[in-house]
DSSP file (Angstrom, degrees, kcal/mol; ACC not computed):
  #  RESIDUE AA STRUCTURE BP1 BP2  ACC     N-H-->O    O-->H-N    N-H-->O    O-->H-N    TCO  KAPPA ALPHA  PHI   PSI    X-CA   Y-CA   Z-CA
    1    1 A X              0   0    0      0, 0.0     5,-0.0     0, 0.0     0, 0.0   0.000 360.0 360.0 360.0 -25.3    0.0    0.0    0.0
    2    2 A X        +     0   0    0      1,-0.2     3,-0.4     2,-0.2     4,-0.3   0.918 360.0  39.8 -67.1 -58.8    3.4    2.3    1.0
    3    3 A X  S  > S+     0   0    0      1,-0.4     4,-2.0     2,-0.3    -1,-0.2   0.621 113.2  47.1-105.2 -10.4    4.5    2.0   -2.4
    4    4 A X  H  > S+     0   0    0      2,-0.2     4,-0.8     1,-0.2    -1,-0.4   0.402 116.1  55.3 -87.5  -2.5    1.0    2.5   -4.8
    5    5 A X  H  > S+     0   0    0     -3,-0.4     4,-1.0     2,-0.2    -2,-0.3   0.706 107.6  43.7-117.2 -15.9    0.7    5.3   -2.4
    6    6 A X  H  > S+     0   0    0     -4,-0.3     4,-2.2     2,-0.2     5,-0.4   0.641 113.1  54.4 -95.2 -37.9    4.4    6.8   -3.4
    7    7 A X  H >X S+     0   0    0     -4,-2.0     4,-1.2     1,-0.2     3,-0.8   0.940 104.7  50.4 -69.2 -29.9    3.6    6.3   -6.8
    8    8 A X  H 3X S+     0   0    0     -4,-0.8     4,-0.8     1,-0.2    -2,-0.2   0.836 112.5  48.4 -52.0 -57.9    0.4    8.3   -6.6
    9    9 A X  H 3X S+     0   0    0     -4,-1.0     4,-1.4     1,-0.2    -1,-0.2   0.742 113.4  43.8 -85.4  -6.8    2.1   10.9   -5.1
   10   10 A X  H <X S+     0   0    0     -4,-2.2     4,-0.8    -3,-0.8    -2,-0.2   0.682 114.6  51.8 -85.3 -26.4    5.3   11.0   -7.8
   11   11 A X  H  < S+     0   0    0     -4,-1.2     4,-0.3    -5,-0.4    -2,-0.2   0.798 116.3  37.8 -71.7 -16.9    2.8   10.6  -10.7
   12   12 A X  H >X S+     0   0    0     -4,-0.8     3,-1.5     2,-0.1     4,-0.5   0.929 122.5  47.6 -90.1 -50.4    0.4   13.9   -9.3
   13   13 A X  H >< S+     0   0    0     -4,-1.4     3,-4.6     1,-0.3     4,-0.3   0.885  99.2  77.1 -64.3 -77.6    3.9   15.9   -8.2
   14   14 A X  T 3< S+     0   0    0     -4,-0.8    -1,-0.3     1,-0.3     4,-0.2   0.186  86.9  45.6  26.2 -72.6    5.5   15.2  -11.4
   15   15 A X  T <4 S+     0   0    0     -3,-1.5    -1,-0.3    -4,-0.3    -2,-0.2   0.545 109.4  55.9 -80.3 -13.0    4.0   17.5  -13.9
   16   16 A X  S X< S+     0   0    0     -3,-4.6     3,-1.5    -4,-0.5    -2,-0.2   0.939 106.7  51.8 -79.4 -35.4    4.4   20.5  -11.7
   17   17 A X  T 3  S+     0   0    0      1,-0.3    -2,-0.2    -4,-0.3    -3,-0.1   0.524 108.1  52.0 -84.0 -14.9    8.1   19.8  -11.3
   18   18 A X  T 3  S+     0   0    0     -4,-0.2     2,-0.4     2,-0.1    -1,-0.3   0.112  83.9 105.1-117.3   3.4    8.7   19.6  -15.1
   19   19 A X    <   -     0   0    0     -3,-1.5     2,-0.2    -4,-0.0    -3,-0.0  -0.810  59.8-145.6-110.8 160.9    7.2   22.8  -15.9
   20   20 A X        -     0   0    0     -2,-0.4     2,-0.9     1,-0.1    -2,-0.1  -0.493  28.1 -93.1-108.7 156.4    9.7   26.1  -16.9
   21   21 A X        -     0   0    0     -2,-0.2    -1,-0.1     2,-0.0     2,-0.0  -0.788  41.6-155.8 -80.9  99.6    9.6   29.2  -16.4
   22   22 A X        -     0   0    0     -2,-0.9     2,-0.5     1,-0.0    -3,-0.0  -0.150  11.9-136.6 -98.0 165.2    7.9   31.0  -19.4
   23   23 A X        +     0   0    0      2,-0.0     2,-0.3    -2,-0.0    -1,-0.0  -0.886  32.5 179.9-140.3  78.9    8.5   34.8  -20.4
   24   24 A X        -     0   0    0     -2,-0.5     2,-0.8     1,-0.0     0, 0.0  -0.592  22.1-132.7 -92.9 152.0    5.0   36.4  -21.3
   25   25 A X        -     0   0    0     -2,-0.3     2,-0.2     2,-0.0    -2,-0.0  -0.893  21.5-161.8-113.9 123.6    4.2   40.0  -22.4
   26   26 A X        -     0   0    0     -2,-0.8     2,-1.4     1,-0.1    65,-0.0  -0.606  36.3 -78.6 -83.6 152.8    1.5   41.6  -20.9
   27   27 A X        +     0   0    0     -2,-0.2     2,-0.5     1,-0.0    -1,-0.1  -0.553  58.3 173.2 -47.1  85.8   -0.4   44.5  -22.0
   28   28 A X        -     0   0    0     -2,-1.4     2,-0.5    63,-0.0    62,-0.2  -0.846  16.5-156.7 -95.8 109.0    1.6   47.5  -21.2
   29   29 A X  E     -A   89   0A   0     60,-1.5    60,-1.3    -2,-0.5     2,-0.5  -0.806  16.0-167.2-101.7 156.7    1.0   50.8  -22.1
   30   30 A X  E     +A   88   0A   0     -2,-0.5    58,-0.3    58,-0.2     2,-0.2  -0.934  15.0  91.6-132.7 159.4    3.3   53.2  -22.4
   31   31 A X  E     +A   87   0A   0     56,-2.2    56,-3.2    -2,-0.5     2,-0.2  -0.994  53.7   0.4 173.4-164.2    4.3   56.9  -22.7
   32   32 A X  E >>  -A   86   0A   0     -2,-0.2     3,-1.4    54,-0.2     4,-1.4  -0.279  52.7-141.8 -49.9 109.0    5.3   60.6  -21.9
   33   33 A X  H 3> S+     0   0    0     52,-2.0     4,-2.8    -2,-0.2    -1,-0.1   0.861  94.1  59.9  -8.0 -75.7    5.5   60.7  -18.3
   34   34 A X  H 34 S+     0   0    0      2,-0.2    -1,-0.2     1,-0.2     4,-0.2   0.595 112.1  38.4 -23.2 -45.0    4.1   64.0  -17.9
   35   35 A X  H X> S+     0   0    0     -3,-1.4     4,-1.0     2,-0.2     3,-0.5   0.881 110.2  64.2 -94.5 -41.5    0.7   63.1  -19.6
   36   36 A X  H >< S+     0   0    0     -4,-1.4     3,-0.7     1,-0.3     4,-0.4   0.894 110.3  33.9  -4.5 -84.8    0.7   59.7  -18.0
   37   37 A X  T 3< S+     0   0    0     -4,-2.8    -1,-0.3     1,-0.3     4,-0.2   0.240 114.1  53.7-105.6  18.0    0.4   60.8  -14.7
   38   38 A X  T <> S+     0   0    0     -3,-0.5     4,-1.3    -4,-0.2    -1,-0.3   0.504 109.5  58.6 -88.7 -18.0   -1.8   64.2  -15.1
   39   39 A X  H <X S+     0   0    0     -4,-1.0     4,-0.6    -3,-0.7     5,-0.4   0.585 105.3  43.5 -76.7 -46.0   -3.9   61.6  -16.7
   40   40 A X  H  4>S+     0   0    0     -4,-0.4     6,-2.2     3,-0.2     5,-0.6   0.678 122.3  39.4 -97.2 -29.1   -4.1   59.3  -13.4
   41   41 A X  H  45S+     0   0    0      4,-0.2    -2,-0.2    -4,-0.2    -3,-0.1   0.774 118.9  40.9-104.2 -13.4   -4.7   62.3  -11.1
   42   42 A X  H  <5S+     0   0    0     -4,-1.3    -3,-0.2     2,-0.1    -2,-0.1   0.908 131.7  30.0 -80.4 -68.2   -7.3   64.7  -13.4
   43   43 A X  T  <5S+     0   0    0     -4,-0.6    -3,-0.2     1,-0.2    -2,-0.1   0.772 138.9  20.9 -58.2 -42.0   -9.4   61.1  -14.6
   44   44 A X  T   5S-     0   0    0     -5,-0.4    -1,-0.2    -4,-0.2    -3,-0.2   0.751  83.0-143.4 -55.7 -47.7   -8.9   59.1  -11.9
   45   45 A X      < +     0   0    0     -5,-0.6    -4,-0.2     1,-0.2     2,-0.2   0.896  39.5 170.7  19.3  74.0   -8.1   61.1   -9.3
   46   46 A X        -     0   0    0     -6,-2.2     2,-0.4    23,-0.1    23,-0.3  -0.527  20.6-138.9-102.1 154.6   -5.9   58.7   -8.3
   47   47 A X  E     -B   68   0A   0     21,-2.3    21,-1.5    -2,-0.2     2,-0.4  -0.851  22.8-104.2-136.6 129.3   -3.2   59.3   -5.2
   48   48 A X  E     +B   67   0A   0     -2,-0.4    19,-0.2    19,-0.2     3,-0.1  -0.567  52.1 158.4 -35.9 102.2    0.7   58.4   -4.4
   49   49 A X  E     +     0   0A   0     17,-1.1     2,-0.3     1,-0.6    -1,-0.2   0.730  55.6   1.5-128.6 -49.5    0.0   55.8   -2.2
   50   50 A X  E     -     0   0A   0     16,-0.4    16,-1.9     2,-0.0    -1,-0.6  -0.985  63.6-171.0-138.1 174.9    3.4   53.7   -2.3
   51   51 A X  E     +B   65   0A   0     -2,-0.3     2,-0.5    14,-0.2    14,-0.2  -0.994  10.9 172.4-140.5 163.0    6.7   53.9   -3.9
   52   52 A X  E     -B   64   0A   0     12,-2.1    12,-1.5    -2,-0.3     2,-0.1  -0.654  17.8-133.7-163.8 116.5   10.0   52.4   -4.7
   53   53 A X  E     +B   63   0A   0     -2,-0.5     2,-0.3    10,-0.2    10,-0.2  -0.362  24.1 156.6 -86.9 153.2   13.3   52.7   -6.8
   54   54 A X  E     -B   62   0A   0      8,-1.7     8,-1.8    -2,-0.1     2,-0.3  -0.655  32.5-125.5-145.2 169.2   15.3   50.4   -8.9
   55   55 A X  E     -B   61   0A   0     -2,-0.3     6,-0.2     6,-0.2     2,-0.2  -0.919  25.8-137.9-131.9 135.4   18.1   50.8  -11.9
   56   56 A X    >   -     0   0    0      4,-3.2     3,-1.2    -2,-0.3     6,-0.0  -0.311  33.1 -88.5 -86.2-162.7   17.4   49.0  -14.9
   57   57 A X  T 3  S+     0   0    0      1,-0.3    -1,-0.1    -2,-0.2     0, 0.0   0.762 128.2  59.7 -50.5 -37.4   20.4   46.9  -17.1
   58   58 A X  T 3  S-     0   0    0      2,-0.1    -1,-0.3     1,-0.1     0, 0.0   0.629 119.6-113.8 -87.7   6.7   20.9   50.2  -18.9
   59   59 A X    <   +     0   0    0     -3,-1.2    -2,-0.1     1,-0.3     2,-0.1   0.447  69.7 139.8  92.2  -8.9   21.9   52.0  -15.8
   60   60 A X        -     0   0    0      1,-0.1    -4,-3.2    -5,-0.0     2,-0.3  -0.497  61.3-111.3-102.4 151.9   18.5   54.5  -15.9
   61   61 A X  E     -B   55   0A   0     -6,-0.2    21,-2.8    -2,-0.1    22,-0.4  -0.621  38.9-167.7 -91.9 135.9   16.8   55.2  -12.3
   62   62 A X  E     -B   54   0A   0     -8,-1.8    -8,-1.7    -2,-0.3     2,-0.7  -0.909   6.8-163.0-103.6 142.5   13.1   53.2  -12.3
   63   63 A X  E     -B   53   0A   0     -2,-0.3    17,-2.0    17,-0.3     2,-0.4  -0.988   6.2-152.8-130.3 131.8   10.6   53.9   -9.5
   64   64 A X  E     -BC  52  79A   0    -12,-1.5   -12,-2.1    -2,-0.7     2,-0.6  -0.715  25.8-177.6 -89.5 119.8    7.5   51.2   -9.1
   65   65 A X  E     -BC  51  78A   0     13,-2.4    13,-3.4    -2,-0.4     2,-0.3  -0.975  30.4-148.5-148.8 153.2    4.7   53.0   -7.6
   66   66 A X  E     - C   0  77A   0    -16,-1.9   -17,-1.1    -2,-0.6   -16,-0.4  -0.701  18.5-179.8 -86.0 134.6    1.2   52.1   -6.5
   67   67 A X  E     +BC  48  76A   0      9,-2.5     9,-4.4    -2,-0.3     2,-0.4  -0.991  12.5 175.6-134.7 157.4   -1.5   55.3   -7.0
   68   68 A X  E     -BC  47  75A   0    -21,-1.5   -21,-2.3    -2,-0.4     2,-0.3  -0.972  29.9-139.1-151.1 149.7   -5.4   54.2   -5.7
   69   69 A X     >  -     0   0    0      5,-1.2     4,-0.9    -2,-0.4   -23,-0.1  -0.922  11.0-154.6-111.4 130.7   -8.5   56.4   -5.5
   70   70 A X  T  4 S+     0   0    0     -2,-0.3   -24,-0.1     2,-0.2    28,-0.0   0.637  87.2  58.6-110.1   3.3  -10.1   55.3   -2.1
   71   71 A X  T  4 S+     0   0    0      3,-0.0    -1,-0.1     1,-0.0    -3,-0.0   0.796 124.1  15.8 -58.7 -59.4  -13.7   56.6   -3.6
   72   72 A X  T  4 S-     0   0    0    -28,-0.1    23,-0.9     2,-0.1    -2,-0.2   0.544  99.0-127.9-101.5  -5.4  -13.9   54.6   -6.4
   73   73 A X     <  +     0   0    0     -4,-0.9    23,-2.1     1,-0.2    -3,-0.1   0.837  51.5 153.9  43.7  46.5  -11.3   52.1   -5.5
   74   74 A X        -     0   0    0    -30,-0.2    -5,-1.2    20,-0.2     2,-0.4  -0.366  20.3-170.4 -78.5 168.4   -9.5   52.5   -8.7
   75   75 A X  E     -CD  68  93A   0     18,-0.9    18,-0.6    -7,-0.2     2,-0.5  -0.961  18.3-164.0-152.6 147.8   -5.5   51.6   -8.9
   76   76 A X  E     -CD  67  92A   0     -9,-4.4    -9,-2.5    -2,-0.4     2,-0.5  -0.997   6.5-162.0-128.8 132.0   -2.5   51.9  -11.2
   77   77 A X  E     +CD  66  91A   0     14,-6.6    14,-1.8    -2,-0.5    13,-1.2  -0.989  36.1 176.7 -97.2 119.4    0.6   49.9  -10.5
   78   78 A X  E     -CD  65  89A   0    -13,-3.4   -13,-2.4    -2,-0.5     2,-0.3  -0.840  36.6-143.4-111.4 175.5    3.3   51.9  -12.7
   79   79 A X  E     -CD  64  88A   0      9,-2.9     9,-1.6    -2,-0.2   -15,-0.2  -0.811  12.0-162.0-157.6 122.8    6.7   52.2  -13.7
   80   80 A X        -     0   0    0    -17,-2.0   -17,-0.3    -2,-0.3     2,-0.2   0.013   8.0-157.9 -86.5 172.4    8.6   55.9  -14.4
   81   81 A X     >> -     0   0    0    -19,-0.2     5,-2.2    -2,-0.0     4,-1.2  -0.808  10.1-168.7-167.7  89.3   11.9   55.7  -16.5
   82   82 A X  T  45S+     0   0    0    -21,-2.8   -20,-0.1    -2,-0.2     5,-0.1   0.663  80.1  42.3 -83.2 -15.2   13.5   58.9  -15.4
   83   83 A X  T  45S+     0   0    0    -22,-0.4    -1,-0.1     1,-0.1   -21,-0.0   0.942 122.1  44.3 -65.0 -65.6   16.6   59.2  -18.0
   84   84 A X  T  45S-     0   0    0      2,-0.1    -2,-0.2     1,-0.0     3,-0.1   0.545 104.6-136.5 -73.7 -40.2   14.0   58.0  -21.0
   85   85 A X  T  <5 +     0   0    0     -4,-1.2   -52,-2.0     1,-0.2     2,-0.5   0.846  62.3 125.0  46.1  55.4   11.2   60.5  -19.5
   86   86 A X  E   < -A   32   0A   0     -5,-2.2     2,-0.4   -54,-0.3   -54,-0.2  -0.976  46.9-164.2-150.2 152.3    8.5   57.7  -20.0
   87   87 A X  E     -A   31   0A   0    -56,-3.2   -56,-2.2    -2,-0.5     2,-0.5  -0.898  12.6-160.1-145.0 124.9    6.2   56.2  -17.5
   88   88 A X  E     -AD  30  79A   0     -9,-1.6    -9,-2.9    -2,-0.4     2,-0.6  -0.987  21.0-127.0-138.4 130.6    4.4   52.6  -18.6
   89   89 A X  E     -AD  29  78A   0    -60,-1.3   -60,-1.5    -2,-0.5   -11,-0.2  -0.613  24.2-175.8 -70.0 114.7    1.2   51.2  -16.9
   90   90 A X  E    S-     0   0A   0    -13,-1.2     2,-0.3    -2,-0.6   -12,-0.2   0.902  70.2 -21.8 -93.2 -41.1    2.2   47.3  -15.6
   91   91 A X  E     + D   0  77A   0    -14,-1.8   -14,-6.6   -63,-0.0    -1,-0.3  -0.981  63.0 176.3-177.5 143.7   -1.6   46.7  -14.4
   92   92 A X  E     + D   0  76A   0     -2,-0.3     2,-0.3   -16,-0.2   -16,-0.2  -0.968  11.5 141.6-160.7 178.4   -4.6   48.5  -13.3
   93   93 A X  E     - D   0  75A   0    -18,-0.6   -18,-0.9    -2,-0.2     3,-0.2  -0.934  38.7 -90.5 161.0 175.4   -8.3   47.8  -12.2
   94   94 A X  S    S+     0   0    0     -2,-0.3   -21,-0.2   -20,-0.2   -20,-0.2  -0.563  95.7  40.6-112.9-179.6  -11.3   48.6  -10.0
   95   95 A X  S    S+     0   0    0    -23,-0.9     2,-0.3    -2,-0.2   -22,-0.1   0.736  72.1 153.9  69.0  29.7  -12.5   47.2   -6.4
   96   96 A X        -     0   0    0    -23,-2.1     2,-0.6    -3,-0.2    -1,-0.1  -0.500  27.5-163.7 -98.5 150.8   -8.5   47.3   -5.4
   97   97 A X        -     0   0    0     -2,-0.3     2,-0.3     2,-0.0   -27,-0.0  -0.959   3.6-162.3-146.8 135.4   -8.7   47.7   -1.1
   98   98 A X        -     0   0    0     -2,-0.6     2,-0.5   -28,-0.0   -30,-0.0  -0.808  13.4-147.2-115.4 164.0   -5.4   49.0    0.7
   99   99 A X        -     0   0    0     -2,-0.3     2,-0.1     5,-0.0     5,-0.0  -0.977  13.2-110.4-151.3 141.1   -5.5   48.3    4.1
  100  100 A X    >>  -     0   0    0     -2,-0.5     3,-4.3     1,-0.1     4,-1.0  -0.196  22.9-115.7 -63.2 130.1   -4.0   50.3    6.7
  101  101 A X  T 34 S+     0   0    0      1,-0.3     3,-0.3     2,-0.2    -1,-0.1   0.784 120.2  48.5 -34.1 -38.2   -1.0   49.4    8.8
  102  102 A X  T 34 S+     0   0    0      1,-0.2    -1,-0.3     2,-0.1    -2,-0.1   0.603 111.2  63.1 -80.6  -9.8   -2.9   49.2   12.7
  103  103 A X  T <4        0   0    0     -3,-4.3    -1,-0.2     1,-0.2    -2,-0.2   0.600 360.0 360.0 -94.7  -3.0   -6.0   46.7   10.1
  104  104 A X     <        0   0    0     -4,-1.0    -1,-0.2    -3,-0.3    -2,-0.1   0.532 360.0 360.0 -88.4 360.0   -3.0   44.1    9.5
């Protein structure tokens, strides 16, 4: 029973262990900075909520920031390219809920 019961579990395990790590492109937009983010705070009225800097491979300073509207619960995850001036939306959405340090 030990060993029908080891195979079971090398036959389920199996195909998760044999799959790679794939390189997909998501639906990015991109553009001016500048328009970008007058764009998130006139239509949106969407807020700075968190942020965070990086360098890419070329050397140019990135910052990842969160902005959220806590009315509508809209959100944009982006990411500025401050040498390049150009600012590209990685993911955004409705119904998005931040929750406050002292709610954790």
């Amino acid at each position: 029973m030990r060993i029908l019961l080891m195979l079971m579990l090398l036959w389920i395990t199996a195909p998760v262990q044999s799959e790679e790590l794939k390189e997909l492109q998501l639906p990015i937009l991109c553009g001016d900075s500048e328009n970008i983010l007058n764009g998130l705070r006139q239509q949106y009225a969407e807020e700075l909520i968190f942020m965070a800097p990086s360098v890419n491979s070329a050397g140019h300073n990135l910052f990842h920031s969160l902005w959220y509207n806590r009315q509508t619960s809209t959100w944009s995850f982006i990411v500025v390219n401050k040498q390049a001036k150009k600012l590209c939306i990685i993911s955004s959405g409705d119904g998005g809920v931040i929750f406050e340090a002292d709610t954790i």
